[in-house]
Each structure stands twice: as C-alpha cells, then as structure tokens.
SEKOLBA-696663 format. One record per residue: x, y, z of N, C-alpha, C in turn; residue number from 1. Coordinates in Angstrom, 2 decimals. Example, Ala and Ser with C-alpha at 12.3 -4.5 7.8 and 13.67 -1.06 7.14 Angstrom:
2
PT|n_x|n_y|n_z|ca_x|ca_y|ca_z|c_x|c_y|c_z|pos
PT|13.19|-5.69|7.80|12.30|-4.50|7.80|13.20|-3.30|7.80|1
PT|12.85|-2.25|7.08|13.67|-1.06|7.14|12.90|0.03|7.87|2
This chain:
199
PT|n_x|n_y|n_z|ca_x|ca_y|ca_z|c_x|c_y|c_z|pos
PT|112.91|61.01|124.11|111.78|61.82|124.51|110.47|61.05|124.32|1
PT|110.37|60.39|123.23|109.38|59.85|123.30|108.94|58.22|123.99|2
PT|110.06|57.80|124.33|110.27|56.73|125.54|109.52|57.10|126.32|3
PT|110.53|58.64|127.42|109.73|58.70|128.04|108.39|58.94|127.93|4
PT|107.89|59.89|126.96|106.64|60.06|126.69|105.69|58.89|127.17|5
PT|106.00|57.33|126.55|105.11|56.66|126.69|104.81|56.00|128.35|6
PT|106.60|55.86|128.57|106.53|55.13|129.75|105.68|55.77|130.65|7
PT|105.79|57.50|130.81|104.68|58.25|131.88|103.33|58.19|131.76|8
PT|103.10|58.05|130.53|101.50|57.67|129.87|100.63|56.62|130.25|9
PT|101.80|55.67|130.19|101.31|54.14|130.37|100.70|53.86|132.40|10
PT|101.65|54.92|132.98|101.56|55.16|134.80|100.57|56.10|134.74|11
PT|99.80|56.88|133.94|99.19|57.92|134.39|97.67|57.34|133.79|12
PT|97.57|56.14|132.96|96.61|56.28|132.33|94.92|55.77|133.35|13
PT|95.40|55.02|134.45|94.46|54.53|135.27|94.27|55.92|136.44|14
PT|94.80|56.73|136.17|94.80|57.76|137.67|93.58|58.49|137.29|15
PT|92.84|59.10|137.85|91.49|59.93|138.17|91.92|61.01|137.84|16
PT|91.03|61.95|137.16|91.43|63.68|136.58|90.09|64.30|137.58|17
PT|90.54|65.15|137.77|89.35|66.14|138.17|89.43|67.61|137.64|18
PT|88.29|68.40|137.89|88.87|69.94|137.80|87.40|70.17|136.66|19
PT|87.50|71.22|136.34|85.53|72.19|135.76|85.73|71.14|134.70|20
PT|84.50|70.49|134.77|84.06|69.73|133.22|83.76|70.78|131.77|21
PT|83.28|71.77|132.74|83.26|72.83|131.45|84.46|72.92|130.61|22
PT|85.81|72.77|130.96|86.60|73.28|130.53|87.89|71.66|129.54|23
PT|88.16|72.13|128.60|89.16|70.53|128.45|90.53|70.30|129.34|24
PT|89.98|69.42|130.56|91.44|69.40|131.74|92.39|68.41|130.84|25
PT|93.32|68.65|131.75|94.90|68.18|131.31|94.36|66.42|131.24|26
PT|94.73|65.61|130.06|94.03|64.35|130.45|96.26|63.86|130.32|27
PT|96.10|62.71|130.46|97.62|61.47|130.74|98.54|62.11|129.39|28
PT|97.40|61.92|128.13|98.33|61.21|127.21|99.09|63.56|126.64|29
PT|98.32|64.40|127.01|98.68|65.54|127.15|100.24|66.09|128.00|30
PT|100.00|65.48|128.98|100.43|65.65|130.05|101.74|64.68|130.00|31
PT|101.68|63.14|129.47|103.01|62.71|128.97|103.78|63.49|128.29|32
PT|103.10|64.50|127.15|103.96|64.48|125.86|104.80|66.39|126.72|33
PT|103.89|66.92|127.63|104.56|67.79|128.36|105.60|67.39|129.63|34
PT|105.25|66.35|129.84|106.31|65.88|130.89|107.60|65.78|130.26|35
PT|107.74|64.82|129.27|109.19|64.41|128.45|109.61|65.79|127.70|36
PT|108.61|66.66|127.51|109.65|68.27|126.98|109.87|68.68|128.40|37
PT|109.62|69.20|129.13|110.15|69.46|130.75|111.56|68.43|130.91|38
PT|112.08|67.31|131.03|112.28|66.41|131.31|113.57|66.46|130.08|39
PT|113.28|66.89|128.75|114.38|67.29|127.77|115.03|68.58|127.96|40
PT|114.07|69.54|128.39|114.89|70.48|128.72|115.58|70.72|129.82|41
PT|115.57|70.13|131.14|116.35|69.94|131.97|116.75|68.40|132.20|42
PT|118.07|68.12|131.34|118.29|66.61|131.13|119.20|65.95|132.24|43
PT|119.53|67.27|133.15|120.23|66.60|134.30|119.85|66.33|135.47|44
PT|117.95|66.39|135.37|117.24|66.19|136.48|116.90|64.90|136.25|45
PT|117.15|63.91|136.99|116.62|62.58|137.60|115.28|62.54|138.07|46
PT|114.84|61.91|136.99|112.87|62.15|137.81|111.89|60.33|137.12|47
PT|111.43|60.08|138.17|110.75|58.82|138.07|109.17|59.19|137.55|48
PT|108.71|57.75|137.58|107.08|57.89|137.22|106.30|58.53|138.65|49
PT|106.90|58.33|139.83|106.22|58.29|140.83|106.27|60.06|140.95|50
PT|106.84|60.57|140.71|107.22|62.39|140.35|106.02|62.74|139.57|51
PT|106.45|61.73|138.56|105.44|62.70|137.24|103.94|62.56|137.33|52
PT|103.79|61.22|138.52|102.15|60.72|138.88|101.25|62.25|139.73|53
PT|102.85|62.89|140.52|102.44|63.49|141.98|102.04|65.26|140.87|54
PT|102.89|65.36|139.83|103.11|66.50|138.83|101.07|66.23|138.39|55
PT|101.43|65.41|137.44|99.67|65.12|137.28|98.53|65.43|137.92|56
PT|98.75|64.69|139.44|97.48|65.06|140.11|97.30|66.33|140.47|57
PT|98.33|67.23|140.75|98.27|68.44|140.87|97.99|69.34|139.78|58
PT|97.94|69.47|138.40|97.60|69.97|137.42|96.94|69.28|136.53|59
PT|96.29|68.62|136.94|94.52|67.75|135.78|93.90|68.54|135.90|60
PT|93.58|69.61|137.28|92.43|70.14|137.31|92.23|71.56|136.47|61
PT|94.05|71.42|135.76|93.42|72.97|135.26|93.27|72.38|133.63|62
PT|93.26|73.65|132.76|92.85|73.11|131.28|94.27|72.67|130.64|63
PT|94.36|72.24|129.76|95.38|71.72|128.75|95.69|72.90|128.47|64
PT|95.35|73.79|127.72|95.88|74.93|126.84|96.64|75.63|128.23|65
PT|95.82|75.97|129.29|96.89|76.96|130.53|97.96|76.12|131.24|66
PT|97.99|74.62|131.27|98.99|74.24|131.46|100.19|73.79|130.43|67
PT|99.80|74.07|128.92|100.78|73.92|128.12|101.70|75.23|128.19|68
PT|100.61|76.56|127.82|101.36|77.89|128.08|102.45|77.68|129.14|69
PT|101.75|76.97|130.60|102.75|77.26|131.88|104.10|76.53|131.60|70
PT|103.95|75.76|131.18|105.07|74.67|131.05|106.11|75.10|129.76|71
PT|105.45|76.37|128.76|106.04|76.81|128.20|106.90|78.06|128.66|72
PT|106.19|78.62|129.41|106.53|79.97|130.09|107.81|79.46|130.96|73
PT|107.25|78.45|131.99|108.80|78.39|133.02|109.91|77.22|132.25|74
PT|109.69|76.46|131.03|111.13|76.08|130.32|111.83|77.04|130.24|75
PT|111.40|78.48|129.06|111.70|80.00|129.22|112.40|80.37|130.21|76
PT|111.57|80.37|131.67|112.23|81.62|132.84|112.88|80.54|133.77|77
PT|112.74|79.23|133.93|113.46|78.46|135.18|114.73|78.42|135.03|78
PT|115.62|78.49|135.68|116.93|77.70|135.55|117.18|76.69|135.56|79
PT|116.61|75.96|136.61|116.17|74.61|137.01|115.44|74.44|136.95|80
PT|115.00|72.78|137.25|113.57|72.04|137.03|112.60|72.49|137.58|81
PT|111.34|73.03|137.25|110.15|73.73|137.70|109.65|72.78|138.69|82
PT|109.06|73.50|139.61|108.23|73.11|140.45|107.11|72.91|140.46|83
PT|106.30|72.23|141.35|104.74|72.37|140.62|103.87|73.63|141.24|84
PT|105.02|74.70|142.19|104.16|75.94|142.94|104.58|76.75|141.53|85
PT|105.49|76.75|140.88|106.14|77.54|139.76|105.06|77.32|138.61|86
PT|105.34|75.69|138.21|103.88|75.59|137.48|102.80|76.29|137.52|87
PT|102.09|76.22|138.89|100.43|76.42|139.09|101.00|78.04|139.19|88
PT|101.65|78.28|139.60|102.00|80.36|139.66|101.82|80.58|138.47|89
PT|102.45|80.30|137.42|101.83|80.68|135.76|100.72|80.52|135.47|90
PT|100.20|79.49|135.46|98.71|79.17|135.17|97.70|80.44|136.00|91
PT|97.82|80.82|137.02|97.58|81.20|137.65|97.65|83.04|137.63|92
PT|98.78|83.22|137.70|99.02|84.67|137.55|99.12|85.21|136.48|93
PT|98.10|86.28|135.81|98.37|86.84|134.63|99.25|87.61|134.09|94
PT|100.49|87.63|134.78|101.64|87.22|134.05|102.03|86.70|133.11|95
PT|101.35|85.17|133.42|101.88|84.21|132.07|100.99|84.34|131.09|96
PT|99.69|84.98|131.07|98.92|85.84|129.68|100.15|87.11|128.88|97
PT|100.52|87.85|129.91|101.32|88.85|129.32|102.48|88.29|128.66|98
PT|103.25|87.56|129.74|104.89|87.25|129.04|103.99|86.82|127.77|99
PT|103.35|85.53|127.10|103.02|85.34|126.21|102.93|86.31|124.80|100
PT|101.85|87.16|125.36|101.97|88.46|124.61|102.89|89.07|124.04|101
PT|103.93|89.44|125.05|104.78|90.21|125.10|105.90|89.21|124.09|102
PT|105.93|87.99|124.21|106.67|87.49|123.26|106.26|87.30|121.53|103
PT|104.81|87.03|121.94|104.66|87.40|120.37|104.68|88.50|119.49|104
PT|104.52|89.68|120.58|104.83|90.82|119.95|105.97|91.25|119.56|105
PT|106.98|90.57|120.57|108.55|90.59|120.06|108.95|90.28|118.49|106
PT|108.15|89.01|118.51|108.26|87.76|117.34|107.87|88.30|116.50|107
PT|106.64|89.58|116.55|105.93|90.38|115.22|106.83|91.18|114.64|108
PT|107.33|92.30|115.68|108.27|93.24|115.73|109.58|92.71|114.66|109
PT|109.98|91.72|115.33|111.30|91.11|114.74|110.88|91.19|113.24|110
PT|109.78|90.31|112.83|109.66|89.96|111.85|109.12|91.25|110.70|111
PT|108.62|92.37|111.29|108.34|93.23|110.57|109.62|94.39|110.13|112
PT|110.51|94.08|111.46|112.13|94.95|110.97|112.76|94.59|110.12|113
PT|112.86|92.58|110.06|113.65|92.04|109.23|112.98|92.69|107.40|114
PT|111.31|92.26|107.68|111.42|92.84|106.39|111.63|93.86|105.98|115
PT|111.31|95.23|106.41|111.51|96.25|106.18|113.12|96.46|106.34|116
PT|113.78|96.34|106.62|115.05|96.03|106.19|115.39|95.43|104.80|117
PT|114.76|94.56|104.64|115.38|93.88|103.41|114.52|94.45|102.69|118
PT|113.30|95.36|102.75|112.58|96.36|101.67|113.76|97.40|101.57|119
PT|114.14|97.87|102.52|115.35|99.16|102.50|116.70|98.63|101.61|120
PT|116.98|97.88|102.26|118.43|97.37|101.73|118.45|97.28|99.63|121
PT|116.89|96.53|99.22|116.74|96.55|98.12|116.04|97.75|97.57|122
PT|115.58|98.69|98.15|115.29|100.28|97.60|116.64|100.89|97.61|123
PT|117.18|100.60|98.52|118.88|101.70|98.89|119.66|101.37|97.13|124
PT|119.69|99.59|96.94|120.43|99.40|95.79|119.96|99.79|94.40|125
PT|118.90|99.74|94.71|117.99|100.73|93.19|118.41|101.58|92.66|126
PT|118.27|102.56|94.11|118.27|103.74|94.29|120.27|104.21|93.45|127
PT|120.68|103.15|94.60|121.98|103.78|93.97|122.34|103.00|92.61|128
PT|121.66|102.54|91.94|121.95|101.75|91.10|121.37|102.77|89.83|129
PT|120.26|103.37|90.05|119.61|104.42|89.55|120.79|106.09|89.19|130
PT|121.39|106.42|90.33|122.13|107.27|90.52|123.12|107.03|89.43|131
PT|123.47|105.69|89.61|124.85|105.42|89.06|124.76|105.55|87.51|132
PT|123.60|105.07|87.12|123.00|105.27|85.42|122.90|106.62|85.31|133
PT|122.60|107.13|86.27|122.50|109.21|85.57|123.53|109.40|86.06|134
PT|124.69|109.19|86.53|126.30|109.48|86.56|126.82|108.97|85.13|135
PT|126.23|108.08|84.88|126.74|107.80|83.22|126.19|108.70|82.36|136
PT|124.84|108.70|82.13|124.54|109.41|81.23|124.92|110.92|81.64|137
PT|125.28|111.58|82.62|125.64|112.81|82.91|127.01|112.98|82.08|138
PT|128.25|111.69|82.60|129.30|112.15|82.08|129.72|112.09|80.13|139
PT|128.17|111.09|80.21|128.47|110.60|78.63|127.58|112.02|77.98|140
PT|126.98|113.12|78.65|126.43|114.29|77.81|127.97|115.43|77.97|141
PT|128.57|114.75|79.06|129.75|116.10|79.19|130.61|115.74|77.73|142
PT|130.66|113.92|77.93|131.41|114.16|76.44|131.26|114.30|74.78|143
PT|129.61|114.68|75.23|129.40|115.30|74.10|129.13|116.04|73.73|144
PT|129.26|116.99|74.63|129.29|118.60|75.01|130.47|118.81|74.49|145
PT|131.27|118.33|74.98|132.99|119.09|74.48|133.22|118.90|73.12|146
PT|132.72|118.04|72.74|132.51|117.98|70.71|131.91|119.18|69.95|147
PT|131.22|119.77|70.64|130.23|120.68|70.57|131.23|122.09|69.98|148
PT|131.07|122.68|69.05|131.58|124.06|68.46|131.19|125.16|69.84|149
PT|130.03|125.19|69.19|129.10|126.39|69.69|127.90|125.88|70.77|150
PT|128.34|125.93|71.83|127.01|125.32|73.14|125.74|126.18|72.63|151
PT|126.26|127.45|71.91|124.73|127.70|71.99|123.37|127.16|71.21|152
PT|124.15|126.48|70.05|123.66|126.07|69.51|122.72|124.54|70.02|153
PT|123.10|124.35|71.17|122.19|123.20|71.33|120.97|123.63|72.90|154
PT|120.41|124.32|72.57|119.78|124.47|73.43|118.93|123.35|74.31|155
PT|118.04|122.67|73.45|117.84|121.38|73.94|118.65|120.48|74.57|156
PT|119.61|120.11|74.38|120.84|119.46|75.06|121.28|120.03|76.75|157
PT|121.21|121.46|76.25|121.34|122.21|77.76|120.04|121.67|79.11|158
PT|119.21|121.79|78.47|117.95|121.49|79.05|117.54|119.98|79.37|159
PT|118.35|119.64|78.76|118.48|117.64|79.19|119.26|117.68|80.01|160
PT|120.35|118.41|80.06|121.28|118.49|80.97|120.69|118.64|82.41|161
PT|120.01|120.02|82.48|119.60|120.79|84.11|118.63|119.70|83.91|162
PT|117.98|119.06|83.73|116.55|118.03|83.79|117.60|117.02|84.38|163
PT|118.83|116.32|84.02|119.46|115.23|84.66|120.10|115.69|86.12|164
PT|120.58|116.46|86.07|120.98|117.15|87.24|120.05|117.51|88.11|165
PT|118.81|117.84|87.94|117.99|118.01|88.95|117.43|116.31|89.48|166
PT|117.37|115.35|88.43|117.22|114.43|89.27|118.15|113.59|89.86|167
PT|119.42|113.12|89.71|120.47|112.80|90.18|120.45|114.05|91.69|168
PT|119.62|114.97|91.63|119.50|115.80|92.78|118.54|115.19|94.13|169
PT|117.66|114.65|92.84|116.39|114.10|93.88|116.74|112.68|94.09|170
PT|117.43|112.08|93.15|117.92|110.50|93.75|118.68|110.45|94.97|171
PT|119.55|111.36|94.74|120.34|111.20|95.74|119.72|111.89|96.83|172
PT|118.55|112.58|97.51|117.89|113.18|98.47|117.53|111.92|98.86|173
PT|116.99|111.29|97.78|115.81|109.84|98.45|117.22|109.24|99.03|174
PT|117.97|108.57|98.18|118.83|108.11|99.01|119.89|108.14|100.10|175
PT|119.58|109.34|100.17|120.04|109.72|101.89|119.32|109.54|103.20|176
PT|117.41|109.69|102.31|116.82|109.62|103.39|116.82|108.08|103.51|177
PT|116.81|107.15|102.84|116.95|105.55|102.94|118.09|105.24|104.02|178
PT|118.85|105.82|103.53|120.04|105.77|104.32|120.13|105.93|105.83|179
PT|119.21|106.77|106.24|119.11|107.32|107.64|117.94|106.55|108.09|180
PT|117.05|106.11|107.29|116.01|105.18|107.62|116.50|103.81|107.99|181
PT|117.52|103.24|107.33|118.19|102.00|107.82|119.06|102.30|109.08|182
PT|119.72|103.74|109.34|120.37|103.39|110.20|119.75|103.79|111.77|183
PT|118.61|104.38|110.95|117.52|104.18|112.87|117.18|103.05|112.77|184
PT|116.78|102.17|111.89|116.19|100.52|112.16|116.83|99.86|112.70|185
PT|118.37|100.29|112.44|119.88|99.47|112.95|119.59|99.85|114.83|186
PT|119.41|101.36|114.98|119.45|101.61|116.51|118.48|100.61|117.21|187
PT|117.38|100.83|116.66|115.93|100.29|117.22|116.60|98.97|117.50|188
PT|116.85|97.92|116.75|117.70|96.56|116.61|118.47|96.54|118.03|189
PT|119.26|97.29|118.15|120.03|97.24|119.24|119.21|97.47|120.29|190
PT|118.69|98.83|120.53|118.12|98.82|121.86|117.13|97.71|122.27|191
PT|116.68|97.26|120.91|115.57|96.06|121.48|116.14|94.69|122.07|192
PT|117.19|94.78|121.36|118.32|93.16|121.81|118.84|93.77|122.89|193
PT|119.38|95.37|123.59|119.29|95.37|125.34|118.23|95.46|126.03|194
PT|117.04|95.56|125.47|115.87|95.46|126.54|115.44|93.95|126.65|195
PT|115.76|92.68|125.52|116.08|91.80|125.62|117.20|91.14|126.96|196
PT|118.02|91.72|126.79|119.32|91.57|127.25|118.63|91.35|129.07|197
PT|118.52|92.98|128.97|118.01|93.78|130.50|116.89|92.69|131.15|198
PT|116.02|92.10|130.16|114.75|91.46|131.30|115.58|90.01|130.73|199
C-alpha cells in the first residue's frame, strides 16, 4: 500500500490542481495515500499511474475532507471499483453528509447499548447476588425459629422476619424489572442488525 502510495505521488506531483482557493483542494500527496486505500480495497482491479493521473484531475478541484468522506462512503457501498461519476456523486449529493451521519449514529447507538448492557448484566448480578444473601439469612432465621419454645416470645425476631420478606419482595421486583429491561435491549439489538441487514 504504501509502494503504491508513493509510486502515484511521485506521477502526480508535477500535475496542476485547480478548484476554490478558498477551500483546502485535494493536493498529490492526499490523494496518493487515498488512491492506494481504493486500490487495497479492491485488490483485483488492475490500475496504472496513467488512471490515477485521469482520477486526480478530476477531483483536485474539490476539498480534501469531501473527497476523503467520498472515497470513504463508496469503499462502503461499491461492489466494484468506483468510478469517478460515483466519486464526484458523493461529494456531491447530500447523501454522503447523511450516510455519514447515519453511521455515526449507528456507532453511538451501538456503543451506548453495549454499555448499558454491561451496566444491566452487572446490576442483574448484584441484584441476584443480593437476593441470594436474604435467602440465607431468611432460611438461617427459619432455623432459628424452630429452636424457639414459644414464638411469642420473640416478638422482635418476628418483625425482622416480615422486614426480610418484604425486601427479598422488593429485590426480587427490581430484578424482574432488570430482567425485562435486558430483554428489550436484546430485541432492539436484533431489529437494529435487520435494519442493518435490510439497507
């Protein structure tokens, strides 16, 4: 890749740029290092300097940044080796503002499920990890209840009791609703990997 990189660099570096001075156009040594990723990603296209001279003159005139996007956008959507009407169509149609968008928002999305997932996954084990300690101490008051002569005599004990039981009530509420909270995150996951799928 970086062969080619130079070899196209070295053919492009005497050629004329044009296009708004206002703006930073595509200069050789830009435009090499996008040629040889084009050129890696379709490795079964056969392409000379005299290609990549004709690629150049046709896109100097726009800026570096809209022809990096473009060249990013159709590696993405081409099957085959882009064209330079395919090229300048991205640059061109705000389309290739959106797909952009639309992918980083993917990339946000993703990244905000994964965590919240792994916030869930480690609340869920708390949670039941929590449960599981007032299942002990629940069964370790039953067995010391049955030692017990006279229950009435421990009134306090009774009342630790309904106090554990009511929360082993509420643990396990939370952790149902965790439960149903991971498994819509799970749906969302899917439908988003077929609307993936679908476009």
């Amino acid at each position: 890749m970086d062969q080619m990189k130079d070899i196209v660099y070295q053919s492009l570096k005497g050629l004329n740029q044009s296009g708004d001075s206002s703006k930073t156009t595509l200069n050789a040594s830009t435009f090499a290092s996008l040629w040889a990723r084009i050129c890696a990603a379709y490795p079964r296209q056969d392409t000379t300097t005299t290609t990549a001279e004709v690629y150049f003159n046709a896109l100097s005139k726009y800026s570096e940044k809209d022809v990096e996007k473009a060249v990013e956008a159709v590696i993405e959507q081409c099957k085959w080796f882009p064209t330079i009407a395919e090229i300048v169509e991205e640059i061109s149609s705000p389309r290739g503002c959106v797909h952009t968008l639309i992918l980083a928002e993917i990339k946000s999305r993703e990244i905000m499920l994964e965590q919240s997932e792994k916030y869930s996954n480690e609340r869920l084990q708390r949670v039941a990890e929590e449960v599981a300690k007032l299942e002990d101490h629940k069964a370790d008051y039953y067995r010391r209840q049955r030692l017990l002569i006279d229950e009435a005599e421990i009134p306090e004990a009774k009342a630790q009791l309904e106090a554990v039981k009511a929360e082993i009530i509420e643990q396990t509420r939370v952790l149902n609703l965790i439960k149903q909270k991971v498994k819509l995150m799970d749906q969302a996951r899917i439908l988003q990997a077929d609307e993936k799928a679908d476009s």
